[in-house]
C-alpha positions as CSV (number, residue, x, y, z in Angstrom):
1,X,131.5,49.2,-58.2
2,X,132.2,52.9,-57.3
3,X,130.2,55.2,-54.9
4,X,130.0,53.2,-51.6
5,X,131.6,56.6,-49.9
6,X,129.7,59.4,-48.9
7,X,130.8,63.0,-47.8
8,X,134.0,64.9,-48.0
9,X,135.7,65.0,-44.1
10,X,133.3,63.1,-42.0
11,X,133.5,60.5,-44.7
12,X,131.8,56.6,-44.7
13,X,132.6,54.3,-46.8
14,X,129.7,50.8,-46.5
15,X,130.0,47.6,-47.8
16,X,127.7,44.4,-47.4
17,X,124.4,43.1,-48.8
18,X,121.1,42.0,-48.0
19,X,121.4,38.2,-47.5
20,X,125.5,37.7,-46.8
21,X,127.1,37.3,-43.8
22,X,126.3,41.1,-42.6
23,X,127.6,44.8,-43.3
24,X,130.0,47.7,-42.1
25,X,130.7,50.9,-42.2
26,X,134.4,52.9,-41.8
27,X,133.7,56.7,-40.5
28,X,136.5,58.8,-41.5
29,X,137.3,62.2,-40.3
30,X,135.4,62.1,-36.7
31,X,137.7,64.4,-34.5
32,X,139.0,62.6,-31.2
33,X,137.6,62.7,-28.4
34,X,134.0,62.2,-28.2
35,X,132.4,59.9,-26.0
36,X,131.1,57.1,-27.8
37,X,127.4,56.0,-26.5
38,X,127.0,52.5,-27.6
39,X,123.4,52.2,-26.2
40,X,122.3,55.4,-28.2
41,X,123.8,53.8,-31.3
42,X,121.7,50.9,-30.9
43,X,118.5,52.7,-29.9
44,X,119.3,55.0,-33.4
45,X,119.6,51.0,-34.9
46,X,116.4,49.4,-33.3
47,X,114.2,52.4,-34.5
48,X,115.2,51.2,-37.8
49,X,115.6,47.5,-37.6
50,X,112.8,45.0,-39.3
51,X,110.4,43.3,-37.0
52,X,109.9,46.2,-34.8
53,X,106.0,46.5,-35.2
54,X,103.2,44.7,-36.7
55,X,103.4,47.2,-40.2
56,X,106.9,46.1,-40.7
57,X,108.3,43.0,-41.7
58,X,108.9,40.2,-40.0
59,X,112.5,39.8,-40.5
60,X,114.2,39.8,-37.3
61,X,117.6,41.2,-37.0
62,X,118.7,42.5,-33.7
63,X,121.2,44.8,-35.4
64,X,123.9,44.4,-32.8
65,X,126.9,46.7,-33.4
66,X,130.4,45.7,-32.9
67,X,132.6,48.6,-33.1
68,X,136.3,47.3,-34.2
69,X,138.4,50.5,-34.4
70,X,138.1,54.2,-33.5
71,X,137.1,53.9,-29.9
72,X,139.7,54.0,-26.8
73,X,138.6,53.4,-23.5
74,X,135.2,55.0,-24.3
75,X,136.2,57.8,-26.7
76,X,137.2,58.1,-30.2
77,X,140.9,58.0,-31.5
78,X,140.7,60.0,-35.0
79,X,141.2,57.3,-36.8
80,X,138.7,55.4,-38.8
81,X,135.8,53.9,-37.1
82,X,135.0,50.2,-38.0
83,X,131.4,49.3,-36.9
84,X,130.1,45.5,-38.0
85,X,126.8,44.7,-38.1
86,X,125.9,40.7,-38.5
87,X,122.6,39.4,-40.3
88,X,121.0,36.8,-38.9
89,X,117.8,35.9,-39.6
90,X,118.4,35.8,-44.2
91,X,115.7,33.3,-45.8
92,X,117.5,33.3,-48.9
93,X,115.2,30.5,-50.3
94,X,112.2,33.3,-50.3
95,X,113.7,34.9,-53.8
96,X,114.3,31.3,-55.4
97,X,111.3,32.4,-58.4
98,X,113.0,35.8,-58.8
99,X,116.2,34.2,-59.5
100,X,115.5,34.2,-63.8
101,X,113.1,36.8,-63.3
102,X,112.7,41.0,-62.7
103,X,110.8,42.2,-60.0
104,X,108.6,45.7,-61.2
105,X,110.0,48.8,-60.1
106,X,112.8,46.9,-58.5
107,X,116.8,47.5,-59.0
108,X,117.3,44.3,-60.9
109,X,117.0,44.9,-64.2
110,X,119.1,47.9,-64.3
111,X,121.7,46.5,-62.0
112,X,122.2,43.4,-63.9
113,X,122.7,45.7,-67.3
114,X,125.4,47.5,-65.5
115,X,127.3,45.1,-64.1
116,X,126.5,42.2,-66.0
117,X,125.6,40.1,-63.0
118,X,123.4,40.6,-59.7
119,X,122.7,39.2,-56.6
120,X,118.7,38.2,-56.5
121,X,118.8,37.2,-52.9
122,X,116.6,40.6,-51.5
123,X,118.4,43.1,-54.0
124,X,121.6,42.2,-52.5
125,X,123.5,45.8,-52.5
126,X,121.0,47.4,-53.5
127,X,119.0,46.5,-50.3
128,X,117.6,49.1,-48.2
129,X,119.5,46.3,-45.8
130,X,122.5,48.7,-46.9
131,X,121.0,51.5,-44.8
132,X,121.5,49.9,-41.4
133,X,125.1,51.1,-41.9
134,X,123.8,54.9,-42.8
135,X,122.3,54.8,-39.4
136,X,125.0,53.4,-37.2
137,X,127.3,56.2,-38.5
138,X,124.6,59.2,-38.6
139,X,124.4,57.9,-34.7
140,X,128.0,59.0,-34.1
141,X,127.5,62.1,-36.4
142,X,124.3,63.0,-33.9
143,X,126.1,62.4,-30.3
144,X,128.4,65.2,-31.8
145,X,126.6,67.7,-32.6
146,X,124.5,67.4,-29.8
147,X,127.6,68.7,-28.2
148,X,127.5,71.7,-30.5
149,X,123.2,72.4,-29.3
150,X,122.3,71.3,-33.0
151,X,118.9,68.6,-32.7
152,X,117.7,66.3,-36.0
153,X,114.3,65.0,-35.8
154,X,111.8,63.0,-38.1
155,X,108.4,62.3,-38.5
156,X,106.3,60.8,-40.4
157,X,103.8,63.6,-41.7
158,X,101.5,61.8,-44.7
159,X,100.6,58.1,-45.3
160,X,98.8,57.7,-48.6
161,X,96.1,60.0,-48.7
162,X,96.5,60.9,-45.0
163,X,98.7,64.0,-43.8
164,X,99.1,65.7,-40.5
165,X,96.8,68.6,-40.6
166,X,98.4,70.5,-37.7
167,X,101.3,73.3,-38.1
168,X,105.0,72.2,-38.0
169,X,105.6,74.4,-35.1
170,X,102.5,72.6,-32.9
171,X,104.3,69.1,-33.5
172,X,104.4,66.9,-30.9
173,X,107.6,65.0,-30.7
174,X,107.5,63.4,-27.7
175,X,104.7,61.3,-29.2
176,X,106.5,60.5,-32.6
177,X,108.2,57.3,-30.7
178,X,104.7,56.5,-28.8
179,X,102.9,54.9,-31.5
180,X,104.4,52.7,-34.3
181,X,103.8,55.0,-37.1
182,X,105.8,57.9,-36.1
183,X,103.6,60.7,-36.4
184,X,103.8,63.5,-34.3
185,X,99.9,63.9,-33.9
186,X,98.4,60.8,-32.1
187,X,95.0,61.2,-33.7
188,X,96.4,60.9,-37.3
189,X,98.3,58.5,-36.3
190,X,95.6,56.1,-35.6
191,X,94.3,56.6,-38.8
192,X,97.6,56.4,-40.7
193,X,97.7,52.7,-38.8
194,X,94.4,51.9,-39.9
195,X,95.2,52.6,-43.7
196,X,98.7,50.6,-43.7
197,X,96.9,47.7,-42.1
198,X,94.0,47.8,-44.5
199,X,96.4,48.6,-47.5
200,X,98.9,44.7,-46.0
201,X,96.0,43.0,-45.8
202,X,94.8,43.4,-49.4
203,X,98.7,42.3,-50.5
204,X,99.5,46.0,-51.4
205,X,101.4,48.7,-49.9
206,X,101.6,52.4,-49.6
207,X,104.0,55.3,-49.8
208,X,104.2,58.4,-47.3
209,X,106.2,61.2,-47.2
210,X,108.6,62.5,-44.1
211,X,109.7,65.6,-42.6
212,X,113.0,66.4,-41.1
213,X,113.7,69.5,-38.8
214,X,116.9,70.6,-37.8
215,X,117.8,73.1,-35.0
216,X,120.5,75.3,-33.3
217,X,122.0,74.9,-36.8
218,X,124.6,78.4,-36.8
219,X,124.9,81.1,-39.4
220,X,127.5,79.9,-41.9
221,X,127.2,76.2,-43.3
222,X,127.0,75.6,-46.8
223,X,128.8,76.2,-49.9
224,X,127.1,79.1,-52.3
225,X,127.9,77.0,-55.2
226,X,128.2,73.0,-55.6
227,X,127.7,72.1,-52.2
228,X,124.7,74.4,-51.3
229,X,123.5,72.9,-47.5
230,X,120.3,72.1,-49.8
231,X,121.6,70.1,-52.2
232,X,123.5,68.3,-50.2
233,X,120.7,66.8,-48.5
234,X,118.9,66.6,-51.7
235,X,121.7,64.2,-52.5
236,X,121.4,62.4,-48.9
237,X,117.5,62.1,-49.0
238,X,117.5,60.9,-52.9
239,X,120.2,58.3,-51.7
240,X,117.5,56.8,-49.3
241,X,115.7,53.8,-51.2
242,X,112.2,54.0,-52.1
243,X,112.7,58.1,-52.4
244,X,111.1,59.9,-55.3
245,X,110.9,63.4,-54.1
246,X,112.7,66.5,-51.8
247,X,111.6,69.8,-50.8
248,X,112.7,72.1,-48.6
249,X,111.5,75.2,-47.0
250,X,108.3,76.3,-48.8
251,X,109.4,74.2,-52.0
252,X,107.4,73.6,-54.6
253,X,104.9,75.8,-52.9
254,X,107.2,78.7,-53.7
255,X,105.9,78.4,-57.4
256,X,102.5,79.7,-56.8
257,X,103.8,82.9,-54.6
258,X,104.8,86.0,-55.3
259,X,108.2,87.7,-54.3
260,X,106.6,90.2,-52.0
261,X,104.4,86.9,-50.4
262,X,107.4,84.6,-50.7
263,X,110.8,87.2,-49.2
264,X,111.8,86.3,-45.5
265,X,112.2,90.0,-43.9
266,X,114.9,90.4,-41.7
267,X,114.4,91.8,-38.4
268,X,116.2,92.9,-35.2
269,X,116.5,89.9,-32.4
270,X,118.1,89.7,-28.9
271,X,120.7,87.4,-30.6
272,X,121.3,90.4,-33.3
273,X,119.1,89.4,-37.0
274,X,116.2,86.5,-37.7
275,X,113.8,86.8,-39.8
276,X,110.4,87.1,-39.5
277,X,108.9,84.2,-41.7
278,X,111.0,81.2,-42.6
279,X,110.1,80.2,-46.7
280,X,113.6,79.4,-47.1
281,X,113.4,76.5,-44.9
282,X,116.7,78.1,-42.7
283,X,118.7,78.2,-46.0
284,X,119.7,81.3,-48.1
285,X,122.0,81.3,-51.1
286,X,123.0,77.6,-50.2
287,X,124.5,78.7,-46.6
288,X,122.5,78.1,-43.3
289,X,120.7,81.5,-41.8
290,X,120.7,80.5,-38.3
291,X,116.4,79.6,-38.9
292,X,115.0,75.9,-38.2
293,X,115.9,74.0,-41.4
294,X,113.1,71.8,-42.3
295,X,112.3,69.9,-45.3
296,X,110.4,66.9,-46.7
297,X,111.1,63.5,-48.3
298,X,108.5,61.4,-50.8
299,X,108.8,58.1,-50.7
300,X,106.7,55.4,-53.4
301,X,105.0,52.3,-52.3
302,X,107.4,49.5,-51.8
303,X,107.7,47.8,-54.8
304,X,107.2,44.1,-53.7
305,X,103.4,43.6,-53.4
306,X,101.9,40.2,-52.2
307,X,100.1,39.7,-55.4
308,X,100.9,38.3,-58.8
309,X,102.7,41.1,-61.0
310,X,103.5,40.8,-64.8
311,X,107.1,40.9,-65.6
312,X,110.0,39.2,-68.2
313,X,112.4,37.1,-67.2
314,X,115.9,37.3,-68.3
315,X,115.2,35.4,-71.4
316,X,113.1,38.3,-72.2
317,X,110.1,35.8,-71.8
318,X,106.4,37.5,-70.1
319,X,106.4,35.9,-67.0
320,X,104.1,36.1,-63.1
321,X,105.8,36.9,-60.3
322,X,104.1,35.7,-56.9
323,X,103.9,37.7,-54.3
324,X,106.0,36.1,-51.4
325,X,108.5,36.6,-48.4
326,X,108.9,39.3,-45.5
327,X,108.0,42.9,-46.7
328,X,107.1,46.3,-45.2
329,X,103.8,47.2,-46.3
330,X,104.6,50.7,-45.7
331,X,108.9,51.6,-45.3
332,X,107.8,55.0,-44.4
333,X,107.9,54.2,-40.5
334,X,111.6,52.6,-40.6
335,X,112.6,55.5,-42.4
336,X,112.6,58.2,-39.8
337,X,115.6,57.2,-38.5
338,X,117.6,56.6,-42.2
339,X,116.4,60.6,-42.7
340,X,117.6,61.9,-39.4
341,X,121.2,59.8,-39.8
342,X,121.8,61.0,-43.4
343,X,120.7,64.5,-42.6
344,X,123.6,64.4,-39.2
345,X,126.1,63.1,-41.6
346,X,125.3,66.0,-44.2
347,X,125.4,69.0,-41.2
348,X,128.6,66.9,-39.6
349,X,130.3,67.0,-42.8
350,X,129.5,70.7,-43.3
351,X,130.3,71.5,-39.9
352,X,133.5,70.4,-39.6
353,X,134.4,72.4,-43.7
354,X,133.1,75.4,-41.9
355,X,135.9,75.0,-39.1
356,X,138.4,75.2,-41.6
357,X,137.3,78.6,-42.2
358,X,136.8,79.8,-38.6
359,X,139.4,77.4,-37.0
């Protein structure tokens, strides 16, 4: 299997799957020297982790870190990172009648056609189990460029039918880790609760979308050709399961403007040019503009519903799958955290190419 590695100099590699004995990450490429906060790690981990809330599942998985290489006396080394994450609480047993059978909308057709064989016990690698690894590295990637003044935050901003009416600029962040939704507006999220809740209880689930802002991002990062900033985290984001769409700045939005409507100005600051509407979502021509980048991520229900669904079997026989086990009703929630870690290790991977240019 190929593609377990992800970005050029800050580089991870993953291995591990949803129901073996647990997963790991190697970071490549983090310069030495930066204090390594083990508690922030794990808070990054526990905003992700199962069994947080009563919208998630019930899994229960501490998600302890055990960092194995890297890390001297509190700092890193430069050389690879090793960070082990155990599972503990796999019930294997709950995907015994999906064994001969595929799940709708689930990776195991298509990953038994490719490889010939797959691992039914909760998707195995192709497990959003995978993306507790994304996280424990995107931790790392954030303690650093805090250093550098750049900030990555997530929200959830629509559940179902339900958005955040309120500006981007009137969020309130300090109230997206207040209530178990993540929504920066406490009112909506009440009634984002309400709908998730309503949607478990009638064995169904529901998809949302979430928005990612990043600030004190400098003039300069990005590629003008294959690694635009943009696509880049187009490529993060659409790595993310359950994802189905990306936009960024005014994105598909832009369609319906015209040039004159659409064209960021640029006008005279105190810290020399900004412009005076941001529609490019802080990206021009690929390379960062020194505006807030912000951008949006879409992700579908999740595919395992607690009701009977029609399917085949491997046989190519119609079969029922029953609706059974530990599943989010709504991944949206856990997902703030995998968007904010894959969007760090997109800007730490760019920030460290532009320092080959500037040294």
């Amino acid at each position: 299997m190929a593609s377990n590695s992800f970005g050029r100099i800050f580089r991870i590699t993953t291995s591990g799957e949803s129901h073996g004995p647990g997963l790991g990450v190697i970071i490549d490429g983090c310069p030495a020297g930066l204090e390594v906060d083990e508690d922030y790690i794990q808070h990054e981990l526990d905003r992700r982790k199962p069994g947080q809330s009563s919208i998630t599942t019930q899994r229960k998985e501490s998600d302890r870190i055990s960092i194995r290489s890297g890390v001297y006396d509190g700092k890193t080394t430069g050389a690879p990172i090793l960070i082990l994450i155990p599972n503990e609480d796999q019930k294997s047993s709950d995907y015994d009648h999906v064994s001969q059978a595929y799940r709708p909308s689930h990776a195991d057709y298509t990953y038994e056609k490719k490889y010939g064989i797959r691992d039914h016990r909760g998707g195995g690698r192709s497990s959003a189990r995978e993306t507790v690894n994304w996280v424990a590295a995107g931790a790392i990637a954030k303690l650093y460029l805090q250093k550098q003044g750049i900030s990555i935050r997530a929200a959830v901003t629509s559940i179902g039918d339900i958005d955040v009416k309120i500006p981007m600029e009137k969020f309130d962040w300090s109230a997206v880790e207040k209530n178990i939704v993540r929504c920066p507006d406490a009112e909506t999220a009440v009634q984002m609760q309400k709908l998730i809740e309503t949607v478990r209880d009638d064995g169904d689930t529901v998809g949302g979308i979430v928005t990612g802002v990043i600030e004190g991002c400098p003039v300069g990062l990005g590629e003008p050709v294959f690694h635009k900033l943009e696509a880049d985290l187009a490529h993060a984001m659409l790595s993310i399961n359950a994802t189905k769409g990306f936009d960024i700045g005014s994105g598909f939005s832009a369609s319906r403007m015209k040039g004159s409507e659409h064209n960021d100005a640029w006008v005279k600051s105190e810290s020399g040019s900004t412009t005076s509407t941001n529609h490019s979502g802080g990206i021009q021509g690929g390379i960062s503009n020194g505006m807030p980048i912000y951008f949006r991520v879409g992700f579908k229900p999740v595919s395992t519903l607690m009701k009977d669904q029609k399917s085949v079997d491997r046989a190519g026989e119609e079969v029922i799958i029953q609706g059974k086990g530990r599943h989010d009703p709504c991944v949206v929630p856990r997902a703030v955290a995998i968007v904010e870690a894959m969007t760090a290790l997109v800007v730490m991977d760019h920030w460290l190419m532009q320092r080959i240019y500037t040294g």
